[in-house]
ZADO-1210 file (C-alpha; in nm, 4 decimals, padded with zeros to 6 digits):
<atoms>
<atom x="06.4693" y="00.8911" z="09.4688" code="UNK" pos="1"/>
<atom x="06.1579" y="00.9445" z="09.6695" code="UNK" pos="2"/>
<atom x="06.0599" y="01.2643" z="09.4463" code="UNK" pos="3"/>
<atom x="06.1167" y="01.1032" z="09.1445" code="UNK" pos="4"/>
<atom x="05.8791" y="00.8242" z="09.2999" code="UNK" pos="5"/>
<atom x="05.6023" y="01.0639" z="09.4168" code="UNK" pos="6"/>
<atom x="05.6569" y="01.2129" z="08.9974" code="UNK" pos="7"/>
<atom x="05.6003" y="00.8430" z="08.8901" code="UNK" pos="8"/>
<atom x="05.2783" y="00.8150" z="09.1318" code="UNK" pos="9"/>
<atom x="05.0969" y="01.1171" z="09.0228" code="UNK" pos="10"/>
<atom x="05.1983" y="01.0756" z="08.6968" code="UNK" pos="11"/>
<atom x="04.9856" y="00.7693" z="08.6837" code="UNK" pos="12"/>
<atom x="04.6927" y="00.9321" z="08.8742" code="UNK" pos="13"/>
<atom x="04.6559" y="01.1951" z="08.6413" code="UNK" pos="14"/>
<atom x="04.6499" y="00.9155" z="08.3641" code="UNK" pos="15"/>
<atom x="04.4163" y="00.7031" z="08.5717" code="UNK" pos="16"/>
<atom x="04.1963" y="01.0314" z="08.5936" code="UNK" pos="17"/>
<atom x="04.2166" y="01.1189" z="08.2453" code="UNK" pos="18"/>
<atom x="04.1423" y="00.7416" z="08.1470" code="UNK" pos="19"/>
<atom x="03.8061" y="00.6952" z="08.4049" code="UNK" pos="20"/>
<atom x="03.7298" y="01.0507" z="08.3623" code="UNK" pos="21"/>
<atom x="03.6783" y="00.9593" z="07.9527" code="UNK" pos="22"/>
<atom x="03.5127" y="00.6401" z="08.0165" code="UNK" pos="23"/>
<atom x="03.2715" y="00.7412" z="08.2876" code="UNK" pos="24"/>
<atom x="03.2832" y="01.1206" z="08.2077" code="UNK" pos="25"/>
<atom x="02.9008" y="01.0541" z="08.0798" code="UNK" pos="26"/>
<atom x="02.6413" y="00.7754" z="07.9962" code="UNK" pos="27"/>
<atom x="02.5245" y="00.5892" z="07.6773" code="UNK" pos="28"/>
<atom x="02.3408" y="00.8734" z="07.5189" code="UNK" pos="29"/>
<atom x="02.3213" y="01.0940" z="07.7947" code="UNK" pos="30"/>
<atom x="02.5174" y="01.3458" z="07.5703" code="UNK" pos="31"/>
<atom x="02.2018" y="01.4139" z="07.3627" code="UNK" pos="32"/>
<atom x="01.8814" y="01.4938" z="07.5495" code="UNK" pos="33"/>
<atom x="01.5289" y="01.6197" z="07.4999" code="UNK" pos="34"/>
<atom x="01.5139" y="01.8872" z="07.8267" code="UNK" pos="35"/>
<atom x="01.7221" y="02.1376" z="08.0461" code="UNK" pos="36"/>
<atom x="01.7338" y="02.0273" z="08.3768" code="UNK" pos="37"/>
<atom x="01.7143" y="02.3518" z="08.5947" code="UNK" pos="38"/>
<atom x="01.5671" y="02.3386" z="08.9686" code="UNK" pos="39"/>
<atom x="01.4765" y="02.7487" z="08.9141" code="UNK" pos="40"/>
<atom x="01.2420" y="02.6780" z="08.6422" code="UNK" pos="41"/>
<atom x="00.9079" y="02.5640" z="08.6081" code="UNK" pos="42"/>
<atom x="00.8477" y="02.1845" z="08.6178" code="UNK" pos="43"/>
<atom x="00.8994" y="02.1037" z="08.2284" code="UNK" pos="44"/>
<atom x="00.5828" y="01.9235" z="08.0706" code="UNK" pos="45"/>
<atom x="00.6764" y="01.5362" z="08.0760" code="UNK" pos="46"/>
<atom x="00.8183" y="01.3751" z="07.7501" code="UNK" pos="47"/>
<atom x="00.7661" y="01.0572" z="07.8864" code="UNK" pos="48"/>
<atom x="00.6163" y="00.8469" z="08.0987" code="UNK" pos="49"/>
<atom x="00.6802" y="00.6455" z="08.4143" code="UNK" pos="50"/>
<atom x="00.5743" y="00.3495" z="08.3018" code="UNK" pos="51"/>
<atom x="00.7633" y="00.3238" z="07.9029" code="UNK" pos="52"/>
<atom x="00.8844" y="00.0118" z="07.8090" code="UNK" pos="53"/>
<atom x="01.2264" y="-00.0680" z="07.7426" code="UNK" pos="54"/>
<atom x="01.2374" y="-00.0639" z="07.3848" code="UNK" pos="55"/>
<atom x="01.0180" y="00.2444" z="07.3909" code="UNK" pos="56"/>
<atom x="01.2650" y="00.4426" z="07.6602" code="UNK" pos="57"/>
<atom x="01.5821" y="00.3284" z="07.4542" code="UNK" pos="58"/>
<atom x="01.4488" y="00.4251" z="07.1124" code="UNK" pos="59"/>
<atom x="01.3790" y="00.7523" z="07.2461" code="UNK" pos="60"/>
<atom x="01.7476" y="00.7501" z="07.3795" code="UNK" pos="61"/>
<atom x="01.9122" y="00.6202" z="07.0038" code="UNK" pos="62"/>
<atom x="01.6867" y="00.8641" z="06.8636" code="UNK" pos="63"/>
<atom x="01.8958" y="01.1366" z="07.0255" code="UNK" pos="64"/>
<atom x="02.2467" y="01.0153" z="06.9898" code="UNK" pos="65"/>
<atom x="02.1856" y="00.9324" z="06.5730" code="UNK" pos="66"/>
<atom x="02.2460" y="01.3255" z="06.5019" code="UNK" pos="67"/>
<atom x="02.5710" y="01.3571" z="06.7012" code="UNK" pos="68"/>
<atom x="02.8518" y="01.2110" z="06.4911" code="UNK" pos="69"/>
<atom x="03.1097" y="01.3770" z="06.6414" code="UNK" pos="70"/>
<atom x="03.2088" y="01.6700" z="06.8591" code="UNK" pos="71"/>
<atom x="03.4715" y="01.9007" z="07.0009" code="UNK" pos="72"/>
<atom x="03.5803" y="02.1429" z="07.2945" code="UNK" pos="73"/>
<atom x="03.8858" y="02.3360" z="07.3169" code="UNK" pos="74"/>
<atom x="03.7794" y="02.4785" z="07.6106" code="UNK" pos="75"/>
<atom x="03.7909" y="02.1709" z="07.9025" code="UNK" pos="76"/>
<atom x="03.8883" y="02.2297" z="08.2695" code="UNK" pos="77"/>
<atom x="03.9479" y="01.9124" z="08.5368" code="UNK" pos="78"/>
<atom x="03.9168" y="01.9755" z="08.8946" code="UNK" pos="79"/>
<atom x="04.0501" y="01.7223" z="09.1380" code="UNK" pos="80"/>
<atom x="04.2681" y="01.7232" z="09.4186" code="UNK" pos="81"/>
<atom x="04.6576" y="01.5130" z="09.4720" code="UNK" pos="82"/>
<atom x="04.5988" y="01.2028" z="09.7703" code="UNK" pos="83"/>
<atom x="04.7471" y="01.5074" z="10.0116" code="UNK" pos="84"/>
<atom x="04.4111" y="01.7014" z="09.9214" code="UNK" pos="85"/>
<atom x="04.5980" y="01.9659" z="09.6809" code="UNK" pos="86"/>
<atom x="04.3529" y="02.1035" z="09.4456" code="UNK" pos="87"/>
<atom x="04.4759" y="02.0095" z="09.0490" code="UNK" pos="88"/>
<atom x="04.3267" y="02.2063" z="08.7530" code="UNK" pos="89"/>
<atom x="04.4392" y="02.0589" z="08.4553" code="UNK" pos="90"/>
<atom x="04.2896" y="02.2479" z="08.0672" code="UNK" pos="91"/>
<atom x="04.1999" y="01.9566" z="07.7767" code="UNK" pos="92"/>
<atom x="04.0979" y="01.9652" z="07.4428" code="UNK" pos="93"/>
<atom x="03.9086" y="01.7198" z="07.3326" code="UNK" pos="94"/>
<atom x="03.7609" y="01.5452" z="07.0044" code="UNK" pos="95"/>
<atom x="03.5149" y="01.2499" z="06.9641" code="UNK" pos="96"/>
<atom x="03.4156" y="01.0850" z="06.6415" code="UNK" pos="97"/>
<atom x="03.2258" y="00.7566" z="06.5282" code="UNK" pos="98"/>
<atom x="03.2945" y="00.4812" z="06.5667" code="UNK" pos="99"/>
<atom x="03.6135" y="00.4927" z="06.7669" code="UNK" pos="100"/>
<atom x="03.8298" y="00.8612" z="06.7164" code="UNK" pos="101"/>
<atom x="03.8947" y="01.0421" z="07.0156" code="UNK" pos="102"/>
<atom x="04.1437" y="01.2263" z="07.1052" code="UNK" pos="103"/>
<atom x="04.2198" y="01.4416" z="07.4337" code="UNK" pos="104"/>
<atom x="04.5496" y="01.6852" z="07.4910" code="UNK" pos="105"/>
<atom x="04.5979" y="01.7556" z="07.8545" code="UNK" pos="106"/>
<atom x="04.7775" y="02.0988" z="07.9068" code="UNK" pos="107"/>
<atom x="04.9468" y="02.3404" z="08.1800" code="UNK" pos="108"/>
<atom x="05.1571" y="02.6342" z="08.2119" code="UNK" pos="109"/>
<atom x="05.4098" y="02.4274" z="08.0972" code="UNK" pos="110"/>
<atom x="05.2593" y="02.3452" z="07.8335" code="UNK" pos="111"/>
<atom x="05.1282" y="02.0080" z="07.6655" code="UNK" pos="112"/>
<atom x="05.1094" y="01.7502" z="08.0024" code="UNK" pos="113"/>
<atom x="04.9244" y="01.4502" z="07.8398" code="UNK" pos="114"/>
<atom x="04.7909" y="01.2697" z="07.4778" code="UNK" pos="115"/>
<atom x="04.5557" y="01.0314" z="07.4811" code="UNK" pos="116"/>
<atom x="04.3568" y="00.8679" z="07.2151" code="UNK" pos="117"/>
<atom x="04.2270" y="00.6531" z="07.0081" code="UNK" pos="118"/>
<atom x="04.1255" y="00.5603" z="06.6123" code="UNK" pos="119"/>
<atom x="04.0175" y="00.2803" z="06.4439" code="UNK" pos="120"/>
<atom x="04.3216" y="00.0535" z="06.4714" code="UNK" pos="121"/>
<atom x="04.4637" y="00.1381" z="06.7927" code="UNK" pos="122"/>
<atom x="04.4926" y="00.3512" z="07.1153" code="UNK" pos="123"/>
<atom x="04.7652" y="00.5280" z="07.2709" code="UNK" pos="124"/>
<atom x="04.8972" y="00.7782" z="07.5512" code="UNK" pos="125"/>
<atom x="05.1928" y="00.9946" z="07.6505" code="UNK" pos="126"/>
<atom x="05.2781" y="01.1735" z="07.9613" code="UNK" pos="127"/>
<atom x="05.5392" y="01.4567" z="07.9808" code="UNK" pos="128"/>
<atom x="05.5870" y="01.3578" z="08.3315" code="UNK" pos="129"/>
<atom x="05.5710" y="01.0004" z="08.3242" code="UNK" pos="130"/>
<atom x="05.8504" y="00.7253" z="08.3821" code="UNK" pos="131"/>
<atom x="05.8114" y="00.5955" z="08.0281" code="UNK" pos="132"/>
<atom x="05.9045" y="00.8896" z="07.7966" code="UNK" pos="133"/>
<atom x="05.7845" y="00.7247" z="07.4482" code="UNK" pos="134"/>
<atom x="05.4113" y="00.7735" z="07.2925" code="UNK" pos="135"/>
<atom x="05.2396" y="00.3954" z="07.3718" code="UNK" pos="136"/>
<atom x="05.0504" y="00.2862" z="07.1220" code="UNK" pos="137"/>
<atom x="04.8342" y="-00.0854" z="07.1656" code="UNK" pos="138"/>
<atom x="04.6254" y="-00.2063" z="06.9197" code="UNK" pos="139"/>
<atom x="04.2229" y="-00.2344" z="07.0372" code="UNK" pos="140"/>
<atom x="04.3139" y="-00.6392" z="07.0405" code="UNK" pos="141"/>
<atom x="04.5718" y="-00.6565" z="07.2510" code="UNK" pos="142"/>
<atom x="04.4357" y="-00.3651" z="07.5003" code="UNK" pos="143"/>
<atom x="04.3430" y="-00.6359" z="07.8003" code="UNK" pos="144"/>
<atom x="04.7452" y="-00.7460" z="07.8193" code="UNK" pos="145"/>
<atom x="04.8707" y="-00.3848" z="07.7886" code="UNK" pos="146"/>
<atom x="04.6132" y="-00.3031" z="08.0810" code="UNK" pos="147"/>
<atom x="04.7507" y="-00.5996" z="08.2920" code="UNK" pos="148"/>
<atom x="05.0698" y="-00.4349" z="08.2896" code="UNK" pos="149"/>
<atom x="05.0170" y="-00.1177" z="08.2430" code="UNK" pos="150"/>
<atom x="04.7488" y="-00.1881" z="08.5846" code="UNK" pos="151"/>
<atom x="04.5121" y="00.1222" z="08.4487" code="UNK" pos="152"/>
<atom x="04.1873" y="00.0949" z="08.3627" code="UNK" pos="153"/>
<atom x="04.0313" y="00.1985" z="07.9946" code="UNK" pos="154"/>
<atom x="03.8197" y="00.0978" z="07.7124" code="UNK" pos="155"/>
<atom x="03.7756" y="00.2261" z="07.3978" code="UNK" pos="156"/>
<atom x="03.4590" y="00.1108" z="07.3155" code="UNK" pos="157"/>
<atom x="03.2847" y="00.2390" z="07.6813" code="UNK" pos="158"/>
<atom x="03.4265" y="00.5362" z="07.5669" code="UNK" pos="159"/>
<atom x="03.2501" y="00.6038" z="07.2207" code="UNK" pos="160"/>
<atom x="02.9207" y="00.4992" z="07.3886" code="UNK" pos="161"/>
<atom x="03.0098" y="00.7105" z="07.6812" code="UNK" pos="162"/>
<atom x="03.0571" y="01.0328" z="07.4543" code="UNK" pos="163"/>
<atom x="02.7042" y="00.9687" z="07.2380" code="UNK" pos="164"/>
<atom x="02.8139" y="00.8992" z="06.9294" code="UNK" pos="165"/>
<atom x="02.7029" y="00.5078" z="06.9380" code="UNK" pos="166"/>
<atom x="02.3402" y="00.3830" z="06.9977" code="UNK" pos="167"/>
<atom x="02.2645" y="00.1909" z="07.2892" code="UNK" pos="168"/>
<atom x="02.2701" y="-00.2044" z="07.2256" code="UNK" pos="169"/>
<atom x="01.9237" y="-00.3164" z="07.4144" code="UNK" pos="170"/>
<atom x="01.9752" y="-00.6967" z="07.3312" code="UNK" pos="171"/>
<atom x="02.1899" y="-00.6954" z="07.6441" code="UNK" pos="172"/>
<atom x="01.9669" y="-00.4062" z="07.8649" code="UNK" pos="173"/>
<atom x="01.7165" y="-00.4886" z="08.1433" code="UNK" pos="174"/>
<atom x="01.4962" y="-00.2111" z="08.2975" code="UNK" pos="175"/>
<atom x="01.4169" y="-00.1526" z="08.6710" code="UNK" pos="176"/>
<atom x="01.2389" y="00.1297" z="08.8952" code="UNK" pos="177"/>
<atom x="01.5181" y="00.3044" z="09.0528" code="UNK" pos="178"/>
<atom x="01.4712" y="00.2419" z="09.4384" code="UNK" pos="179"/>
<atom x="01.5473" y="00.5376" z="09.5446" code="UNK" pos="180"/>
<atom x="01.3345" y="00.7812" z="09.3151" code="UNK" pos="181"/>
<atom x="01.0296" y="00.8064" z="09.1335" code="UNK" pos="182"/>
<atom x="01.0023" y="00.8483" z="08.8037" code="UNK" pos="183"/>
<atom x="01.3898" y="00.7106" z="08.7803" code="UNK" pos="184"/>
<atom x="01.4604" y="00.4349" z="08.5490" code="UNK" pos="185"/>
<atom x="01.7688" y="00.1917" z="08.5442" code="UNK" pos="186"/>
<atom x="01.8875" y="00.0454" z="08.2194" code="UNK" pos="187"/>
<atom x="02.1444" y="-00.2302" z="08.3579" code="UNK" pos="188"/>
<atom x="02.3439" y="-00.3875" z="08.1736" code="UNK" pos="189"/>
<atom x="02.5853" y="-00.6627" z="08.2210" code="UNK" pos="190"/>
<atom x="02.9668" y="-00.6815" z="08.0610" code="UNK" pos="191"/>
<atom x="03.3052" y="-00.7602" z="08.0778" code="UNK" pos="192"/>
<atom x="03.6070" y="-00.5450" z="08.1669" code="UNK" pos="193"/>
<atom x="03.9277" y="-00.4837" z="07.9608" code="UNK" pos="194"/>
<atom x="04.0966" y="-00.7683" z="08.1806" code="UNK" pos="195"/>
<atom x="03.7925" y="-01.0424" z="08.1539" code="UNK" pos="196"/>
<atom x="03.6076" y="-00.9309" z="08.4779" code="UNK" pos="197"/>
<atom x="03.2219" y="-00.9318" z="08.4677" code="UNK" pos="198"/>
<atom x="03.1057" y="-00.5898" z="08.5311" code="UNK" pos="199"/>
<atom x="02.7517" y="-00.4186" z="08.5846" code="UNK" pos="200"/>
<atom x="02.6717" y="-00.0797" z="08.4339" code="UNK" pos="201"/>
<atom x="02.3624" y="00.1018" z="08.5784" code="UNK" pos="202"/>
<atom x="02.2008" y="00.4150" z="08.3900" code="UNK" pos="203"/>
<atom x="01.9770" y="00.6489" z="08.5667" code="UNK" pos="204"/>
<atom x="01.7588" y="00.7715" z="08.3414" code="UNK" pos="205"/>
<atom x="01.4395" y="01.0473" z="08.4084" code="UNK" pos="206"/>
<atom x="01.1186" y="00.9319" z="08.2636" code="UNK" pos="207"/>
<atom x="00.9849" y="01.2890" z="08.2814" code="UNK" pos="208"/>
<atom x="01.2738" y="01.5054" z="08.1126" code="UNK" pos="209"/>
<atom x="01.3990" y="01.1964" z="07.8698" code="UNK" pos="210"/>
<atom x="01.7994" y="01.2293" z="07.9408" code="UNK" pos="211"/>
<atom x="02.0584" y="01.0581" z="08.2011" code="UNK" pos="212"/>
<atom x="02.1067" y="01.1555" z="08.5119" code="UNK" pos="213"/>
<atom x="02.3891" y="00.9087" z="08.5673" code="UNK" pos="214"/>
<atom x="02.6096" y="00.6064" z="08.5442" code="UNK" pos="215"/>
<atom x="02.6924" y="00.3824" z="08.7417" code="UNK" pos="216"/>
<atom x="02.9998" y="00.0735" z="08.7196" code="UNK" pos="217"/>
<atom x="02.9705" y="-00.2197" z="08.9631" code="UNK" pos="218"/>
<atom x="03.2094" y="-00.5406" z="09.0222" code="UNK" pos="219"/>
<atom x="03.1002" y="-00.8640" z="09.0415" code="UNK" pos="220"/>
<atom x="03.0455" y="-00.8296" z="09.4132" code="UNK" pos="221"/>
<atom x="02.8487" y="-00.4985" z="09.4119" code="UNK" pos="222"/>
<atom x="03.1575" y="-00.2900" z="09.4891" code="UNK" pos="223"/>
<atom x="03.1350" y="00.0618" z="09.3160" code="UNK" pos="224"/>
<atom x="03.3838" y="00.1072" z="09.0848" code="UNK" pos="225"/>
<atom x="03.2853" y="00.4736" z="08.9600" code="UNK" pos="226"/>
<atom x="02.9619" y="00.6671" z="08.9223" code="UNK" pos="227"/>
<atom x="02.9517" y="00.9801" z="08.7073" code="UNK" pos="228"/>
<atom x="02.6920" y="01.2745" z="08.7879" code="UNK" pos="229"/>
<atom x="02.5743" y="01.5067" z="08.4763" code="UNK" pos="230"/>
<atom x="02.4538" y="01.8401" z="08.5232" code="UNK" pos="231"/>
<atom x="02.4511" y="02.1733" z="08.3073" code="UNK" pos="232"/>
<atom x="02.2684" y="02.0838" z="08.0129" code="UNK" pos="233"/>
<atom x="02.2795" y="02.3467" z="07.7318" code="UNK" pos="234"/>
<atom x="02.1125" y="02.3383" z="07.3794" code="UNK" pos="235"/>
<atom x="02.3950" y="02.3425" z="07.0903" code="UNK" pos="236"/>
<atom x="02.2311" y="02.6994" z="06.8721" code="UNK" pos="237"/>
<atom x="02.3257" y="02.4768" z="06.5726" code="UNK" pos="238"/>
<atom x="02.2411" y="02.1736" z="06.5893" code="UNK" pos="239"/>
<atom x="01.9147" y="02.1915" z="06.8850" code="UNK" pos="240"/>
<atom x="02.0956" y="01.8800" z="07.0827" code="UNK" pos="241"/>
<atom x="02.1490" y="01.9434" z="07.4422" code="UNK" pos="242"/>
<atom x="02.5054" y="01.8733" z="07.6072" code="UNK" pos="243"/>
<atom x="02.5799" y="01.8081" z="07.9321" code="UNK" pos="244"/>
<atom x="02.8694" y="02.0640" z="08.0508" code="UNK" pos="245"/>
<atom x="02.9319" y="01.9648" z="08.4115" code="UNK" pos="246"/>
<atom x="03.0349" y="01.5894" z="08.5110" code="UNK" pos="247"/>
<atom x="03.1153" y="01.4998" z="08.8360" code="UNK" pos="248"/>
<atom x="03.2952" y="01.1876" z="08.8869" code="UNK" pos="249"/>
<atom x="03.3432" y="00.9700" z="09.2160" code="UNK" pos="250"/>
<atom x="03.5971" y="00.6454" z="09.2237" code="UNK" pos="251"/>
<atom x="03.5674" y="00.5409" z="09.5744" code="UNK" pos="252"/>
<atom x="03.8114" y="00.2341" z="09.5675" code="UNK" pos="253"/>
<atom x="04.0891" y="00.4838" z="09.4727" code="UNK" pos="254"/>
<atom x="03.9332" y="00.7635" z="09.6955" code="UNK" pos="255"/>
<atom x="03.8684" y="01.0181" z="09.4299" code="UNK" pos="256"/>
<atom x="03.6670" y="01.2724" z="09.3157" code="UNK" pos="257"/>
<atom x="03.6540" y="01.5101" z="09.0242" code="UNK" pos="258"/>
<atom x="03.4942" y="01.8026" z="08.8001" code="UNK" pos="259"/>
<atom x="03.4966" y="01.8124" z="08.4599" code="UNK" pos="260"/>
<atom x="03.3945" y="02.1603" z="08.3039" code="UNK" pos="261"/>
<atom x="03.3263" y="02.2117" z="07.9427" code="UNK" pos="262"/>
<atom x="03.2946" y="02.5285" z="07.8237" code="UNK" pos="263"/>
<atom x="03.2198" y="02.5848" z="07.4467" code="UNK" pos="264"/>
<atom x="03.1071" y="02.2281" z="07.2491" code="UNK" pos="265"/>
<atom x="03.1409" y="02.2060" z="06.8593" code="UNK" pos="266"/>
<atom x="02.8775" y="01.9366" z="06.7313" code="UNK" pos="267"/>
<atom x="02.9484" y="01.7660" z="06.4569" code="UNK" pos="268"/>
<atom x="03.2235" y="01.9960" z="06.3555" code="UNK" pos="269"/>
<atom x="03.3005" y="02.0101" z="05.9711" code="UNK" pos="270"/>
<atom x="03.7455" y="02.0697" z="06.0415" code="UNK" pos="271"/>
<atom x="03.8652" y="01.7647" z="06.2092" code="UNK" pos="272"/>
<atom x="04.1770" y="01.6611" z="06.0032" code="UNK" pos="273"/>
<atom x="04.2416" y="01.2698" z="05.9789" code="UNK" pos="274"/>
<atom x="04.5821" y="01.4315" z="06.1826" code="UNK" pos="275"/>
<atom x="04.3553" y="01.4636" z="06.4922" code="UNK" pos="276"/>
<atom x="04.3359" y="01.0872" z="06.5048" code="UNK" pos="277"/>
<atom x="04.6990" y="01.0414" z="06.4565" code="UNK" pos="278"/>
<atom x="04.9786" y="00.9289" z="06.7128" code="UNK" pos="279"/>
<atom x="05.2162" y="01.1811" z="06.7538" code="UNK" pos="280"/>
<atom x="05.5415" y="01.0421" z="06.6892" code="UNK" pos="281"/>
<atom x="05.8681" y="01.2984" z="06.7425" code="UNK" pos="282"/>
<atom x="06.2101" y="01.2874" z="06.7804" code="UNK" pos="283"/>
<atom x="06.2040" y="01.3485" z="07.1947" code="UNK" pos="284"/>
<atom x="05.9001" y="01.1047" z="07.2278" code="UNK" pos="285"/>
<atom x="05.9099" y="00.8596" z="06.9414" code="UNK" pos="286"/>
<atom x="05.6447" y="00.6383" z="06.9473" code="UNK" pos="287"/>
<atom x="05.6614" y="00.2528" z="07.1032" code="UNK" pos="288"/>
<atom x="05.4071" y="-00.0102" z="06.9351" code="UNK" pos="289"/>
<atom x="05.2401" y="-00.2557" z="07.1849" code="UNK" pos="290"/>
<atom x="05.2660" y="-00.5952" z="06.9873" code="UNK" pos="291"/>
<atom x="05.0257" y="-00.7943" z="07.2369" code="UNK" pos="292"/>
<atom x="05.3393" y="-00.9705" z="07.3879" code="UNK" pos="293"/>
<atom x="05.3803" y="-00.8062" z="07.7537" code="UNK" pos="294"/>
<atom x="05.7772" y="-00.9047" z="07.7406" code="UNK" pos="295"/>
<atom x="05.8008" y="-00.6134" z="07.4735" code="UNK" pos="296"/>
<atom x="05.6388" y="-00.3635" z="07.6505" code="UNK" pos="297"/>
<atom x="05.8447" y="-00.1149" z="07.8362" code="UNK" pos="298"/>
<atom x="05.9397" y="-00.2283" z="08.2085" code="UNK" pos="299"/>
<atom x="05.7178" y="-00.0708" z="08.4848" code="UNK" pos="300"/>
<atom x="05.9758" y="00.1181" z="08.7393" code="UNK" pos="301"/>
<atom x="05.9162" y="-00.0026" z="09.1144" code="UNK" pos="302"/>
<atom x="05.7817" y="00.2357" z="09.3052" code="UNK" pos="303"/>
</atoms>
């Protein structure tokens, strides 16, 4: 009883992971940028300046992101560590496409571990080690219920603005000087979680170099939820865009940390089937369909 408890509790950290780690793994355009950040190099010439307005600063931002339709990596590590400080590497593959495909399959030795994603209709996940043993699919409208019960935390939407493929909105963006470093600009903006909560949602961005040094998530009463940390840029040979291919997350409520590594990124890749945004649906995990009704989702087991 008490293993198969401790199976059911890291079962849903390593979802909880997964899930923040995609919505936080990096800012609103901060997947396209103008300049390698590298402290060994010469300080870059300045693409813009510390005083840019905030039209100015975000249409040099959606300028970026409208080239990146979608993307790819087959080559994903995670780094974290079990609440008994146990280090956990965990290979992904990931896929992100406009406006709302993603997909990401979490493997081990064992083999596949986790599928998550999304498409235009609905999201869903599976775990190989999980209590519930069916592929969970909820429609986008019915997400906030499903998240109630389900007590994880995920968005969609965050998600497809997280990964650069959607302009920033800056009807609902102010700008402030970052207070703790010059030439540091905030682009705050204010919204509501999956479950109704009212959120804030700071980006760091550097006037100088043009890209996002990180993101921020706040509660209501200035609690932070999760911060993400970008580093590594590299310049795509095909396309020119620069991609980010360290992120280091913190989520201090739930006392951890991670390290996302991407190796090898595919921009705009030209072979993503319509398959990649598919459930997968088989006869040893069939697939259960959230209908928005919580008394028809599968019961939680007490932990």
């Amino acid at each position: 009883m008490i293993q198969q408890r401790d199976a059911i509790n890291n079962s849903r950290r390593v979802l909880n992971t997964i899930l923040i780690l995609m919505v936080f793994a990096s800012s609103s355009g901060c997947w396209v940028v103008t300049q390698f950040r590298n402290r060994f190099n010469p300080k870059p010439e300045c693409v813009l300046g510390p005083d840019i307005s905030k039209s100015d600063l975000i249409h040099h931002l959606n300028q970026n992101i409208s080239p990146l339709l979608s993307w790819k990596s087959s080559d994903v590590r995670i780094h974290t560590k079990t609440p008994g400080g146990i280090p956990l590497r965990i290979s992904a593959d990931m896929a992100v496409e406009s406006p709302r495909n993603f997909r990401l399959i979490a493997k081990s030795i064992a083999g596949k571990e986790a599928d998550i994603g999304s498409n235009n209709e609905r999201f869903w996940f599976w775990l190989k080690r999980g209590p519930e043993k069916r592929v969970i699919t909820v429609k986008h409208e019915d997400l906030s219920k499903a998240q109630q019960r389900m007590q994880m935390q995920f968005q969609p939407d965050w998600i497809m603005e997280a990964f650069g493929v959607i302009p920033i909105d800056e009807s609902n963006i102010t700008i402030e000087h970052d207070p703790s470093g010059v030439g540091v600009l905030q682009l705050i903006s204010k919204q509501k979680s999956p479950t109704g909560q009212p959120v804030r949602r700071i980006i760091e961005v550097d006037t100088c170099r043009g890209y996002i040094l990180a993101q921020s998530l706040y509660a209501e009463n200035g609690d932070l939820i999760a911060k993400a940390t970008l580093n590594n840029y590299k310049r795509d040979k095909e396309s020119g865009l620069m991609m980010p291919h360290e992120i280091f997350l913190n989520w201090p409520q739930n006392k951890m940390q991670m390290k996302l590594v991407i190796g090898e990124i595919e921009v705009n890749p030209e072979n993503l089937s319509k398959d990649v945004w598919t459930p997968p649906n088989t006869r040893r995990s069939p697939r259960f369909d959230f209908v928005g009704d919580s008394n028809h989702f599968p019961a939680r087991q007490r932990q």
